[in-house]
C-alpha positions as CSV (number, residue, x, y, z in Angstrom):
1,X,74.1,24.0,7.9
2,X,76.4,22.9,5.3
3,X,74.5,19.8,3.8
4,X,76.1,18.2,0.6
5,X,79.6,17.2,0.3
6,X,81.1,16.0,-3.2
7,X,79.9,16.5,-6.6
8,X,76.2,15.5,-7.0
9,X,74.5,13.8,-10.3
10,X,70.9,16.2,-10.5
11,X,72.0,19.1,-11.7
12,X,73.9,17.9,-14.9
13,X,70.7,16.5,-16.2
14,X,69.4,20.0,-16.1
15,X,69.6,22.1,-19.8
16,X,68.8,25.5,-18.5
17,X,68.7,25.9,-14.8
18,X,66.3,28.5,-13.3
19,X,66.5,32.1,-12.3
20,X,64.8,34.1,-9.8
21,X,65.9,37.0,-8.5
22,X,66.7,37.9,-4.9
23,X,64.5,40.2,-2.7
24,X,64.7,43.8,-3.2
25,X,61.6,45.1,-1.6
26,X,59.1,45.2,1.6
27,X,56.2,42.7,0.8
28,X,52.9,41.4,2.0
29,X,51.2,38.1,1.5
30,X,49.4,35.4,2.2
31,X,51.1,33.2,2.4
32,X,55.0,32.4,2.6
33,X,57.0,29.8,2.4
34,X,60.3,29.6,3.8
35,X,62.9,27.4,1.9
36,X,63.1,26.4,-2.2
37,X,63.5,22.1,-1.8
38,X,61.0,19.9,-2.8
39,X,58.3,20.4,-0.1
40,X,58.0,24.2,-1.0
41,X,58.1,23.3,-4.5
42,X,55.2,20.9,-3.9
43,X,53.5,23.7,-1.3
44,X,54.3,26.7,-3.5
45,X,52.5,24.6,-6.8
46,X,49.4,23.8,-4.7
47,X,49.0,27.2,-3.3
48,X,49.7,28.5,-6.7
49,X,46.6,26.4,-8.5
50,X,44.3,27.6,-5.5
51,X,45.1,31.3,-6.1
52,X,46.8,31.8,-2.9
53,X,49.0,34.8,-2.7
54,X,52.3,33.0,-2.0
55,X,55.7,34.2,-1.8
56,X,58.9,31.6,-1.1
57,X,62.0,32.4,0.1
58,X,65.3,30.7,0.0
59,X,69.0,31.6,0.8
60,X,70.2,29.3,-1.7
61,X,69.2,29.2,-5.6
62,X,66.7,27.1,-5.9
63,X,66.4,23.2,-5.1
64,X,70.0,23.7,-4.4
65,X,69.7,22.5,-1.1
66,X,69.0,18.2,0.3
67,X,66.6,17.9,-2.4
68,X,69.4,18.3,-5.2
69,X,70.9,14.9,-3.1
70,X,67.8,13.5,-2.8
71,X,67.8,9.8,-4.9
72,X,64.3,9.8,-6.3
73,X,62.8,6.9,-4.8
74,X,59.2,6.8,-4.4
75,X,58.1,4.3,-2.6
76,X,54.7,4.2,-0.7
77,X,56.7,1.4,1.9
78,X,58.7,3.1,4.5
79,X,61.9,2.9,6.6
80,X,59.3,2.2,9.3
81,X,57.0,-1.2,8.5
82,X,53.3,-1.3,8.5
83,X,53.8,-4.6,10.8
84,X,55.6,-1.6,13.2
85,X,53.4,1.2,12.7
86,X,50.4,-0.9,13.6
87,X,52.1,-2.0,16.8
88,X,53.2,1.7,17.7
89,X,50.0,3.8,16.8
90,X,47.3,1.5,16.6
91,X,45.9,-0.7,13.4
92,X,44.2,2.8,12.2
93,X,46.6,5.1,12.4
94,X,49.0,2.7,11.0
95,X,47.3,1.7,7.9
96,X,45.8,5.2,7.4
97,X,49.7,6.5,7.1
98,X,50.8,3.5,4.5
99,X,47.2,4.6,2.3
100,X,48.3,8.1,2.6
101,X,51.7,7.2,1.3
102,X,50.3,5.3,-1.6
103,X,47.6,8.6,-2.4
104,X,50.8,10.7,-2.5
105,X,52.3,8.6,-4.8
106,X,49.3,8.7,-7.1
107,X,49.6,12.4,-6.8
108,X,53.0,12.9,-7.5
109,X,52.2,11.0,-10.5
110,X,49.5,13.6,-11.9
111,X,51.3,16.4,-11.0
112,X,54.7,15.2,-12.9
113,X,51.9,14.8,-16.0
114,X,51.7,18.4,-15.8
115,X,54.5,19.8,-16.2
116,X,56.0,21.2,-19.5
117,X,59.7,19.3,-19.3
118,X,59.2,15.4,-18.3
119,X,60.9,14.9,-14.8
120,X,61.6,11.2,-15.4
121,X,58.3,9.8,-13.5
122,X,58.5,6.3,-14.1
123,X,56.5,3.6,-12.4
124,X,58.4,1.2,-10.7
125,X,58.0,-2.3,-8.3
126,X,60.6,-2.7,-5.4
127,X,62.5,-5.5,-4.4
128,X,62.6,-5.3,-0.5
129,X,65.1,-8.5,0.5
130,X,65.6,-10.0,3.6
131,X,69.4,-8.9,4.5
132,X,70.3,-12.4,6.7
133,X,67.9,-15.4,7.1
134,X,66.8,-14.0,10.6
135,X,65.0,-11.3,9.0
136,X,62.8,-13.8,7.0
137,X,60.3,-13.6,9.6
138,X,59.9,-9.8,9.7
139,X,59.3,-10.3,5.8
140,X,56.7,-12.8,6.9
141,X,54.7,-11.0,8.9
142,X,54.9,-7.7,6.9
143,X,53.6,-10.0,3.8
144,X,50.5,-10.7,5.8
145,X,50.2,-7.2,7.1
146,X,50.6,-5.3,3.6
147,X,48.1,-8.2,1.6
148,X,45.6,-8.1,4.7
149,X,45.0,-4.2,4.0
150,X,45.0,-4.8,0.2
151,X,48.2,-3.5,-0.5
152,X,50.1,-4.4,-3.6
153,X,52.7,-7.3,-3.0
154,X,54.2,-10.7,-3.5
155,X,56.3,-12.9,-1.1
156,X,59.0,-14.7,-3.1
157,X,61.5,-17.0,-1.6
158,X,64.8,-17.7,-2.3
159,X,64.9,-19.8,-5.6
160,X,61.9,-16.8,-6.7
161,X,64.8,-14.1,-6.2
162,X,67.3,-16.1,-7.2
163,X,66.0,-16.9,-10.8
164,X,65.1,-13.1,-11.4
165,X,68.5,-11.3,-10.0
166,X,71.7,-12.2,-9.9
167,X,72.5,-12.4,-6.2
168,X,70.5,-14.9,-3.6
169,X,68.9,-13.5,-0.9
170,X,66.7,-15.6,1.8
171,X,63.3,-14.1,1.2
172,X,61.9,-10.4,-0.8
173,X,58.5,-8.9,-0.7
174,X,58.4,-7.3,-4.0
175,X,56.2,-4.1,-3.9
176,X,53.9,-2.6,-6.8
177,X,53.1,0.6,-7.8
178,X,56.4,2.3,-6.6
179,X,57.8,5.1,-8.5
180,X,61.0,7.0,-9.3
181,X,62.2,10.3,-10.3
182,X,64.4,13.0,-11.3
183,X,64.0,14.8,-8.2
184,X,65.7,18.2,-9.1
185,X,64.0,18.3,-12.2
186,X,61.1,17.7,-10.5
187,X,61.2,20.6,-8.2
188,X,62.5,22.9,-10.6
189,X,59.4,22.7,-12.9
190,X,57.2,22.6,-9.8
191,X,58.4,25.5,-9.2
192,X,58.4,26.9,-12.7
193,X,54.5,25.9,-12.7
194,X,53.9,27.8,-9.6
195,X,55.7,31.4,-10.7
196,X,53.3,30.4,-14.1
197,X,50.3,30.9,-11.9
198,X,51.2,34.5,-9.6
199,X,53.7,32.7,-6.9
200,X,56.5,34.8,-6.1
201,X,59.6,33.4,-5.9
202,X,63.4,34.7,-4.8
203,X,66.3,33.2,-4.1
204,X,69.7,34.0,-2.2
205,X,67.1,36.0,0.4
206,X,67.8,34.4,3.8
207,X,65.4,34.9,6.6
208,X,67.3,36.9,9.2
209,X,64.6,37.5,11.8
210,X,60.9,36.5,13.0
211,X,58.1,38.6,14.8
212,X,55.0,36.4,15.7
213,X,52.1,38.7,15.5
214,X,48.4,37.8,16.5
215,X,47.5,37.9,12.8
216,X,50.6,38.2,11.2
217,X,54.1,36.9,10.3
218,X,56.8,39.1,10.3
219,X,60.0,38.1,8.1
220,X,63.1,40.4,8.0
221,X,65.7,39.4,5.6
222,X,68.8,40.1,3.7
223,X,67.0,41.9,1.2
224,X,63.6,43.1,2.5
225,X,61.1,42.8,5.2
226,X,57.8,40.1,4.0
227,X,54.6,40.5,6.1
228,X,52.5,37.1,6.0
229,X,49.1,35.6,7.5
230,X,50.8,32.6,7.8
231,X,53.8,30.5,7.0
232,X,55.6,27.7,6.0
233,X,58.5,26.2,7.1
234,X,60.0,23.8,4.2
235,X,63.5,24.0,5.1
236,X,64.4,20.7,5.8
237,X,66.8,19.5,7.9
238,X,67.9,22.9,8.4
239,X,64.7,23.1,10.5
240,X,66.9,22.0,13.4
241,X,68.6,25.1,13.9
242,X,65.2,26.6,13.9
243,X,63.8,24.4,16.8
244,X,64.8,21.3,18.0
245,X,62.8,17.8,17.5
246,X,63.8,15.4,20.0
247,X,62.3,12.8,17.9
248,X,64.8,13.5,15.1
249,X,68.6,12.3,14.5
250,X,70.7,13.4,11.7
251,X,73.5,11.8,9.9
252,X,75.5,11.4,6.6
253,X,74.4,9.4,4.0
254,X,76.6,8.1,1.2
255,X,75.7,8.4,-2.5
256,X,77.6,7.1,-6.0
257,X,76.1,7.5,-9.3
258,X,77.6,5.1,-12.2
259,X,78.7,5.6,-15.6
260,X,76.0,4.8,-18.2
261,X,76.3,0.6,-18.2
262,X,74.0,0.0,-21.4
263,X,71.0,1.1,-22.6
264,X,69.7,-2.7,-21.8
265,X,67.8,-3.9,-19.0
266,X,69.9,-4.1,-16.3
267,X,68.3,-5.8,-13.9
268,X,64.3,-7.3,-13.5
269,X,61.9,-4.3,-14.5
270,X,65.1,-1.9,-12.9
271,X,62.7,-2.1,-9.9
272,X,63.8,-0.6,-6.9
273,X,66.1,-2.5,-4.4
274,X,66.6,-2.2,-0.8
275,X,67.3,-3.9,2.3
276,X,66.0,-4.8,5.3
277,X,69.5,-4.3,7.4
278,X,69.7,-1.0,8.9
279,X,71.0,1.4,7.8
280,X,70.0,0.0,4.2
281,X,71.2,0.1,0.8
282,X,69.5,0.6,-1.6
283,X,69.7,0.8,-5.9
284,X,68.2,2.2,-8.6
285,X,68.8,3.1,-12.4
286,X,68.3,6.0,-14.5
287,X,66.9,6.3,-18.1
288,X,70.6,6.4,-19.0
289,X,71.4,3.2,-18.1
290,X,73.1,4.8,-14.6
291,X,73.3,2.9,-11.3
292,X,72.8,5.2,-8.3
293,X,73.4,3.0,-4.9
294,X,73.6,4.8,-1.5
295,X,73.6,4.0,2.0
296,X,75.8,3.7,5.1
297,X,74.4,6.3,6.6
298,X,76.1,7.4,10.2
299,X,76.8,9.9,12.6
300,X,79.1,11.8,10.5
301,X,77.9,15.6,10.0
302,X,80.9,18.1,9.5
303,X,81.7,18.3,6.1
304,X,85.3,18.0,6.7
305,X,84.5,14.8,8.1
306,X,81.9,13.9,5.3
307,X,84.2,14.7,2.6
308,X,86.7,12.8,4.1
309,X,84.4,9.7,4.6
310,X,83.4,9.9,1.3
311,X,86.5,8.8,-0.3
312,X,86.0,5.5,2.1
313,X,82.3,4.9,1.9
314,X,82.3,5.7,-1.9
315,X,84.8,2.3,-2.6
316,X,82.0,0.5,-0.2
317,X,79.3,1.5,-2.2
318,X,81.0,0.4,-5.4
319,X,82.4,-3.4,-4.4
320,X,78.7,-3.9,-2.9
321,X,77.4,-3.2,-6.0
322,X,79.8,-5.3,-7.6
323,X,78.8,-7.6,-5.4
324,X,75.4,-7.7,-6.3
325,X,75.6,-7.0,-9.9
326,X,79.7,-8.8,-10.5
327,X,78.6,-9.0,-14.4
328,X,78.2,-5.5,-15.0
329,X,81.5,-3.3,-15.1
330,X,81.0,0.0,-13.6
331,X,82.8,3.4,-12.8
332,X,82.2,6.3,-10.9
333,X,81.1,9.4,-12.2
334,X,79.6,11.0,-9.2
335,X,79.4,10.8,-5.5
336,X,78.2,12.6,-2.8
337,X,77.7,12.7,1.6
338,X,75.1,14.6,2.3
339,X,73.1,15.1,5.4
340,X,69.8,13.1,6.2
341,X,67.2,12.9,9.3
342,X,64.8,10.5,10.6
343,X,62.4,10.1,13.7
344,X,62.3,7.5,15.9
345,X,58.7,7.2,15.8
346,X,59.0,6.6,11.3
347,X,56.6,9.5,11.2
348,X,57.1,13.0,9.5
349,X,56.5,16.3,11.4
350,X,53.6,18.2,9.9
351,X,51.6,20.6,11.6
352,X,51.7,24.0,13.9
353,X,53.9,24.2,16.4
354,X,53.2,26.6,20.3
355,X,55.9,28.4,20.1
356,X,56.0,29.8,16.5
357,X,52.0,31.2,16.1
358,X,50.3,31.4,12.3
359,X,53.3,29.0,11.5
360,X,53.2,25.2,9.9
361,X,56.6,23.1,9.4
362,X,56.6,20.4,7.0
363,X,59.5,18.1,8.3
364,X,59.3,14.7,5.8
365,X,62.2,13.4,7.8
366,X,63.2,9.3,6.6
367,X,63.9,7.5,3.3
368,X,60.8,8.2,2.1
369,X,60.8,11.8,2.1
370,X,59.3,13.1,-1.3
371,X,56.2,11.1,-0.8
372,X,55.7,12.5,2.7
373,X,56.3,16.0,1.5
374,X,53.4,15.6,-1.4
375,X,51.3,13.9,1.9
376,X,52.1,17.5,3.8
377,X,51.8,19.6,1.0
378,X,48.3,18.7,0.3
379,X,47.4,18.7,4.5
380,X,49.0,22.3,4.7
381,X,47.3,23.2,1.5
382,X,43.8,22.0,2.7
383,X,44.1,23.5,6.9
384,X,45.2,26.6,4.9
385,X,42.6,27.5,2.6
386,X,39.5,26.1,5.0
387,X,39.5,22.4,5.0
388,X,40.2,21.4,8.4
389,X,42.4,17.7,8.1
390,X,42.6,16.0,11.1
391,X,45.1,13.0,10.1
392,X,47.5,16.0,10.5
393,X,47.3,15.5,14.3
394,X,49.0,12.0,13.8
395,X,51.8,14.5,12.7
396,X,51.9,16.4,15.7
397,X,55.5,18.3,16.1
398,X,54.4,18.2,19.7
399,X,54.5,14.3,20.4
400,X,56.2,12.9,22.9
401,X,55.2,9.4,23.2
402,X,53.9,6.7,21.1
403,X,51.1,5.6,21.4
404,X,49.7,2.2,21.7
405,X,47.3,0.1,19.9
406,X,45.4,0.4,22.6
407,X,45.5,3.6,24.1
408,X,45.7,5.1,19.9
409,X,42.1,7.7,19.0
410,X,41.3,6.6,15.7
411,X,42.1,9.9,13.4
412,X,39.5,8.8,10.4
């Protein structure tokens, strides 16, 4: 799957990208991970710190894959509202979910401490405005949803928004305890940690062929043949041409990154900012005084097409920005389409799956998919070495319904 189209804004931050050699040789292990993005970044450091004998795979370089596109935006929020969660799986399952988001975030936070280069790990509140006044309601009701389960939040109305930003919007809930992040960077000393403590790691090996064994997984590719216990699929949306979800959609997403506008605030505590329209827009800074604002995701997934539809959607991008920012003067210096999933349900895939034995997938599909992928990371770390999780069944790649509130089994 050809997933990026157009010149992305990650890489160029990076002084001295990583090498890893591609496989040469017939392996065994315990455990391997197929694909080099953030979730096997975040699996292969886990497994790494518990002395797991891990091996990961990727037929790219590394991180050269979504997660090079990925904006950075860590938000313990979701495309999905708790106010809809609750109503879907039950008041449990729902609130369990949005805790487990914010525990991810708190543990994307420690790890990022760890690490010998600083991957730009900055807290951060978000601004999440109503997009029309009809949506003022939904803001309502999320307000007393998110403060009833003592999450972090304020409700502020128009003249509140209004006297912090330079654009009015009806109504905002502004979140605490967000984050952002150089994602590439991120990954790329993740990884760097891992090799640090015995994790193997190759790149430009693709995974040719499987054999499901009672005990064993069987890998065949380009370069050699990997015998495993047990793996991991953290190949992202390329995961659909593995197996089909028929939970999941993809589309394009859109993606400009600014020239540096001042070193300045340029906005109230360069919080996050989103939207509820759908699809969203959404904004954030860098620490070089950058404005990256993407959006308009649609059903756009050939990269003829993309590219194409990125000389349109890039203009977009840049007037609404404009539009909500007309004092600052801005350029563009990158801009990218690049592929991006979601369920219907809001929920990630995490878990086994029937047809693929001793396997796991970690599918953190939505706008929230870095948090979701430290949420898998640490259930796939757990189920693997012992620590049965059951919150994973709320994951299940096998559900077909959603449940209600009242037909929902509390999970914990």
């Amino acid at each position: 799957m050809d997933l990026i189209s157009g010149n992305t804004f990650w890489p160029s931050t990076l002084e001295q990208p990583l090498n890893f050699p591609p496989l040469a040789e017939d392996l065994n292990c315990d455990i391997l991970i197929i694909g080099g993005g953030m979730s096997g970044s975040l699996c292969s450091r886990l497994l790494g710190e518990r002395q797991v004998d891990t091996v990961v795979i990727d037929k790219r370089k590394l991180v050269r894959g979504s997660s090079s596109a990925n904006t950075g935006m860590l938000q313990y929020s979701n495309d999905k509202h708790l106010t809809s969660l609750i109503h879907t799986f039950g008041e449990t399952n729902g609130v369990l979910f949005y805790r487990m988001c914010k525990d991810a975030l708190d543990q994307l936070e420690k790890l990022a401490a760890t690490l010998d280069t600083d991957p730009s790990f900055i807290r951060r509140s978000s601004l999440y405005y109503a997009s029309t006044s009809e949506d003022v309601p939904v803001l309502q009701e999320e307000y007393k949803q998110l403060t009833r389960f003592g999450f972090p939040v304020e409700y502020w109305d128009e003249q509140q928004v209004a006297a912090r930003f330079p654009f009015r919007k009806p109504a905002a809930l502004y979140t605490r305890e967000d984050a952002e992040v150089n994602p590439f960077l991120f990954a790329q000393e993740l990884f760097q940690s891992a090799s640090r403590l015995g994790v193997r790691l190759y790149e430009h090996t693709e995974a040719k062929h499987f054999e499901f064994g009672e005990n064993e997984v069987i890998c065949h590719t380009s370069g050699g043949t990997i015998r495993a216990k047990k793996a991991i699929f953290a190949t992202g949306y390329e995961t659909q041409e593995i197996k089909t979800d028929r939970g999941v959609v993809l589309e394009s997403s859109y993606v400009i990154v600014t020239n540096p506008v001042g070193d300045t605030p340029l906005w109230h505590e360069q919080c996050l900012i989103w939207e509820t329209a759908r699809p969203y827009l959404y904004i954030r800074s860098t620490q070089e005084g950058r404005i990256i604002i993407g959006g308009l995701d649609e059903p756009v997934l050939k990269s003829n097409q993309r590219e194409i539809r990125l000389l349109h959607q890039q203009k977009k991008l840049l007037q609404a920005l404009e539009e909500h920012f007309p004092n600052l003067s801005c350029k563009i210096d990158y801009a990218w389409a690049a592929v991006f999933g979601s369920s219907h349900d809001g929920l990630p895939y995490i878990g086994p799956h029937p047809r693929f034995p001793n396997c796991y997938f970690l599918e953190s599909y939505g706008g929230n998919g870095a948090v979701t992928n430290m949420m898998g990371a640490q259930l796939l770390a757990d189920e693997l070495t012992g620590t049965h999780r059951p919150e994973m069944e709320l994951f299940s790649l096998t559900r077909t319904t959603r449940p209600s509130p009242e037909t929902t089994k509390p999970l914990a």
